[in-house]
VEXVO-496759 format. One line per 10 residues: number of its first residue (from 1); their letters; for each residue x, y, z of C-alpha. Coordinates in Angstrom, 2 decimals, padded with zeros to 5 digits, always signed. Example, Ala and Ser with C-alpha at 12.3 -4.5 7.8 and 13.67 -1.06 7.14 Angstrom:
<recs>
1 = AS = +012.30,-004.50,+007.80; +013.67,-001.06,+007.14 .
</recs>
This chain:
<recs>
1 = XXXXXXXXXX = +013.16,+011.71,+016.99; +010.55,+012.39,+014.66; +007.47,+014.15,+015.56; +004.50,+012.84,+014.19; +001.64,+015.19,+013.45; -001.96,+015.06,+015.06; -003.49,+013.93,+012.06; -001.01,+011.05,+011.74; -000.88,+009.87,+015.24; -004.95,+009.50,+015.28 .
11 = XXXXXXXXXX = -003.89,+006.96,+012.00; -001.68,+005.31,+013.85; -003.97,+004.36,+016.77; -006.30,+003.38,+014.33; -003.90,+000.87,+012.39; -002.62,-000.27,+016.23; -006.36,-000.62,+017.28; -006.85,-003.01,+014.01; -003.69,-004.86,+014.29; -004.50,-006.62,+017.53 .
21 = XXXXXXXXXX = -007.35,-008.67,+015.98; -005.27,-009.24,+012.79; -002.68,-010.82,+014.31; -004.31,-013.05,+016.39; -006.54,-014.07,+013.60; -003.36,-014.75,+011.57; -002.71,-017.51,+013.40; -005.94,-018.67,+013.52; -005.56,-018.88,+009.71; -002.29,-021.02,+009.86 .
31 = XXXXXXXXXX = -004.39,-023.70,+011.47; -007.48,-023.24,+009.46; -004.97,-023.93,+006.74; -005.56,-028.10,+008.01; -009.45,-027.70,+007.64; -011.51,-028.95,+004.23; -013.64,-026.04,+004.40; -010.26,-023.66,+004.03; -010.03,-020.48,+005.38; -011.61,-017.71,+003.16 .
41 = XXXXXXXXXX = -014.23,-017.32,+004.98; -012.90,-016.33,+008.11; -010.69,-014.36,+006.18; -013.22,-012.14,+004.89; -014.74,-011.86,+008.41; -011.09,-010.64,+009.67; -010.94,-008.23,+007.02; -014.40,-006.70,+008.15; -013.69,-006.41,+011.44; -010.47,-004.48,+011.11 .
51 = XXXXXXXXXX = -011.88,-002.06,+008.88; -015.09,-001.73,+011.75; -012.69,-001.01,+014.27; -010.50,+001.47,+012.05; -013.78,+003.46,+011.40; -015.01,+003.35,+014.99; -011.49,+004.58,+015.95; -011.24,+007.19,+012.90; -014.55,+008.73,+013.50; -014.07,+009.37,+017.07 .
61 = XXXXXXXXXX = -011.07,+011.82,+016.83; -012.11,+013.09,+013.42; -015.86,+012.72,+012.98; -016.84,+014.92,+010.01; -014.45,+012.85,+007.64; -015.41,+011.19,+004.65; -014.39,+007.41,+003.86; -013.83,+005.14,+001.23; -013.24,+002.09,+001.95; -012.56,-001.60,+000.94 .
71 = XXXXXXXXXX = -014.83,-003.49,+002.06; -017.73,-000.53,+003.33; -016.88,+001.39,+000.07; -018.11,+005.23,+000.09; -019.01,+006.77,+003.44; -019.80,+010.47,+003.09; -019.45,+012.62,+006.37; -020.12,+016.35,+006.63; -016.82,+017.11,+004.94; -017.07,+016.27,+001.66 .
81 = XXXXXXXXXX = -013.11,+017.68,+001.59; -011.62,+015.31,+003.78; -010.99,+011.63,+003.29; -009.73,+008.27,+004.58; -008.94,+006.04,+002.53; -008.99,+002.42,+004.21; -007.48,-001.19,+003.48; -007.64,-003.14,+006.47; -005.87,-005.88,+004.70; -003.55,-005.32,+001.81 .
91 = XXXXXXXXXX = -002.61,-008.72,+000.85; -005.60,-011.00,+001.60; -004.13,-014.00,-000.51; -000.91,-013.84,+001.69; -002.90,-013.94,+004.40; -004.86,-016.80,+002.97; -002.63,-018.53,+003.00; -000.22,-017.98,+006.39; +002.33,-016.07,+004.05; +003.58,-013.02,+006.69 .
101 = XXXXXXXXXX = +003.42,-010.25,+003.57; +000.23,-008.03,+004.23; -000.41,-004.68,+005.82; -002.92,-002.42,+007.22; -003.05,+001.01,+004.87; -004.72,+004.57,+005.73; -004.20,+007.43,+003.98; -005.82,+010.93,+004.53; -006.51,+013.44,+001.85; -007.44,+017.12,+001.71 .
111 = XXXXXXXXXX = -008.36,+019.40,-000.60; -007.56,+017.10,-003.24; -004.05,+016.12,-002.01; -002.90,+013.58,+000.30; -001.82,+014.68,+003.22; -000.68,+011.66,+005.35; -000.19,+008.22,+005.29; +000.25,+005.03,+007.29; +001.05,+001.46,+006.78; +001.92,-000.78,+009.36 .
121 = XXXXXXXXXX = +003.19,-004.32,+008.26; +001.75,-006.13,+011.48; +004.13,-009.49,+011.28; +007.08,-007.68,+011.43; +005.80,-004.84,+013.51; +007.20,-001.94,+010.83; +005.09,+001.03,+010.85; +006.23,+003.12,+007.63; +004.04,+006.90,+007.92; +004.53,+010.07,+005.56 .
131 = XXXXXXXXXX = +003.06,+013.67,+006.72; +002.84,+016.33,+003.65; +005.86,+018.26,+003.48; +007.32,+016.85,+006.22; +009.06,+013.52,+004.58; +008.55,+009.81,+005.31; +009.95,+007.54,+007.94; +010.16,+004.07,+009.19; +009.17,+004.70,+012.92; +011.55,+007.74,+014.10 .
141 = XXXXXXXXXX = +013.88,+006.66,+011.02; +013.89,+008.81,+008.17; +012.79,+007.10,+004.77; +015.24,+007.46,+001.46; +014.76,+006.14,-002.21; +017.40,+004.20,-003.19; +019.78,+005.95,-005.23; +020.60,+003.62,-007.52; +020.83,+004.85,-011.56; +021.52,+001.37,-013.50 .
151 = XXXXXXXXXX = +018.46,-000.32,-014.45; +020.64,-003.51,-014.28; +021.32,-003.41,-011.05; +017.71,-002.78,-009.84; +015.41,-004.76,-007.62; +011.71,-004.31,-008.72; +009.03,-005.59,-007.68; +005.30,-005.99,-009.63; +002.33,-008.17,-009.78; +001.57,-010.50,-012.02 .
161 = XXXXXXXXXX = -001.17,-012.79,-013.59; -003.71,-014.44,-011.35; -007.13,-015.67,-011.67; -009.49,-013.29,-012.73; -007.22,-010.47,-013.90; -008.56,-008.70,-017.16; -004.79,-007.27,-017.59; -003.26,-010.76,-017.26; -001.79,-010.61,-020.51; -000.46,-007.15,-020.15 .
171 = XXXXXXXXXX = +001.10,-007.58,-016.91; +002.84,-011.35,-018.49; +004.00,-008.51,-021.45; +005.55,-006.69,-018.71; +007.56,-009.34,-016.89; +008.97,-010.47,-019.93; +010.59,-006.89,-021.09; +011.60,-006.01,-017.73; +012.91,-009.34,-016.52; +015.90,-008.94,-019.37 .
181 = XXXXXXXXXX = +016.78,-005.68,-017.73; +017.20,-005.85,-014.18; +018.79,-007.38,-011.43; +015.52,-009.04,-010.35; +012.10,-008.87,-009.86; +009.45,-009.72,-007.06; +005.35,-010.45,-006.98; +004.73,-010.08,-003.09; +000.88,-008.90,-003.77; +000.47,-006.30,-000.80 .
191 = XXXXXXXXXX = +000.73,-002.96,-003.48; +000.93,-000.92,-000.31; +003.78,-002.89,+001.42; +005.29,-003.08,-001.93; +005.47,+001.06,-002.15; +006.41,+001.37,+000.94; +009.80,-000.77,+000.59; +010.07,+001.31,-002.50; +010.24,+004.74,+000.00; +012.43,+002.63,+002.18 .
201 = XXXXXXXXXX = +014.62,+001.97,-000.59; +014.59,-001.82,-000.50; +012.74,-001.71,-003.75; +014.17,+000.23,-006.64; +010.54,+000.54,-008.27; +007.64,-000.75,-008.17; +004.28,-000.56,-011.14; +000.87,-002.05,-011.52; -002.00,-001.61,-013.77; -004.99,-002.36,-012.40 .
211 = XXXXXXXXXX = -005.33,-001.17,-008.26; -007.78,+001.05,-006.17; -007.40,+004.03,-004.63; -006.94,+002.13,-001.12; -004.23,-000.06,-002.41; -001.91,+002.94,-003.69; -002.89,+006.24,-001.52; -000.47,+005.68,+001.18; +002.33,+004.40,-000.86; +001.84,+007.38,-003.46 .
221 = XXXXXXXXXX = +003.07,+009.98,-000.46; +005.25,+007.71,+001.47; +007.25,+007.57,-002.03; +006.91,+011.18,-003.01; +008.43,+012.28,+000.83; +010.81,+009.47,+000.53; +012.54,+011.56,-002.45; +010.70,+009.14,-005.07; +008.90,+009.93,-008.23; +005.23,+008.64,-009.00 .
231 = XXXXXXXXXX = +002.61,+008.37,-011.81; -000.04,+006.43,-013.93; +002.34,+004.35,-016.14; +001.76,+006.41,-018.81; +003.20,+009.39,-016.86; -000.70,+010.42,-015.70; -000.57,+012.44,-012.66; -003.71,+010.69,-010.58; -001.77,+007.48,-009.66; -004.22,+007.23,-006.13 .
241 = XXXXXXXXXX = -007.61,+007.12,-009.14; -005.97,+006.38,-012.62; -005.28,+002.49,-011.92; -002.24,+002.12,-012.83; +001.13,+003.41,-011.53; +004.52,+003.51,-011.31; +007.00,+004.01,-008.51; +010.75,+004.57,-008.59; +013.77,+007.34,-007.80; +014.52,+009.80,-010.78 .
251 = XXXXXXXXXX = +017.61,+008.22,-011.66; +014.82,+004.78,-012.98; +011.87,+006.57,-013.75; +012.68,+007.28,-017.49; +013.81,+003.75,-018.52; +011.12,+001.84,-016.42; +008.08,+003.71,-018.23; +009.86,+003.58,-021.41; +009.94,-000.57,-020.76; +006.27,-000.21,-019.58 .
261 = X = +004.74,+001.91,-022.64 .
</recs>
């Protein structure tokens, strides 16, 4: 059985904490789904008050931390060092719309580094979680990229264009020259849910070009303990602040950025 660390275990009760409300306004938002009005709004106010009772439950066990957040943005605490990064709700448009792909996402850093990681897909009850050093895991299971080496038989997964996307173009570009070299290739919009299948190997890789540092913290060390290789696209080393980034084993890395540049 794997042992989780202190640091992860207060992330987990955090994510557990948040996941209560989530769920039950989940299927609040499959009826709203009837209404004129829509649901967005209540959306938003679901979002919010995951992410409130994330930081309550953060701050409690580890109350000089610093935050940034999506939806309460930059919260400096008396440890300028030490960071949460916080999406209460990767995958707002799946919500949206009753779709059961979205997560909840923490990720700690230190120093610089990221140290740990959680991201608990609440529909299906999967809690994927990465310690420094220690490797990644699925629950007690231990998390391994996919070892596949063809490009051709790869299952990727990206996003694509929506409304409102200044790399819309770019990111059509993309689909186009990888679609003609792989198996397939999937647009779930949850980044972070999308990483972490890439660290559970369901996923062979995984890229985007325009995400925040909350999207892609957790994912980023999930991958890297899962065995994985990650970067900006263009083989930067800040994937968590560049933007962009690309996820895959070793075997893919090469011919997926060489697609991408």
């Amino acid at each position: 059985m794997a042992l989780m660390p202190a640091l992860v275990t207060v992330m987990v009760k955090a994510v557990e904490a948040a996941s209560k409300s989530l769920a039950r306004d989940f299927g609040e938002v499959e009826q709203l789904q009837v209404s004129i009005k829509g649901p967005s709004d209540f959306v938003s106010a679901a979002d919010k008050r995951a992410e409130k009772t994330i930081h309550q439950s953060l701050s409690k066990a580890r109350p000089d931390f610093s935050y940034v957040m999506e939806e309460g943005g930059k919260i400096e605490g008396k440890d300028k060092s030490k960071v949460f990064y916080v999406d209460p709700l990767d995958g707002t448009n799946n919500f949206l719309h009753g779709v059961p792909h979205w997560c909840t996402t923490i990720a700690a850093e230190e120093d610089g580094e990221i140290t740990a990681a959680v991201t608990l897909d609440v529909v299906r009850n999967e809690l994927f979680w990465a310690s420094k050093g220690h490797g990644a895991f699925i629950r007690n299971k231990r998390l391994r990229i996919s070892g596949r080496k063809d490009l051709d038989m790869a299952l990727v997964a990206a996003s694509h264009a929506a409304k409102g996307r200044r790399d819309a173009v770019k990111l059509g570009e993309d689909i186009i020259k990888v679609s003609g070299h792989v198996s397939g290739i999937r647009s779930f919009h949850s980044a972070a849910l999308d990483l972490a299948y890439v660290a559970a190997g369901r996923f062979d890789a995984f890229w985007d070009r325009s995400l925040k540092p909350w999207d892609v913290a957790a994912g980023v060390l999930l991958i890297r303990e899962a065995g994985g290789m990650v970067s900006e696209i263009d083989g930067g080393s800040d994937p968590v602040n560049g933007g962009s980034i690309l996820a895959s084993n070793a075997s893919l890395y090469q011919d997926m950025r060489k697609l991408l540049s």
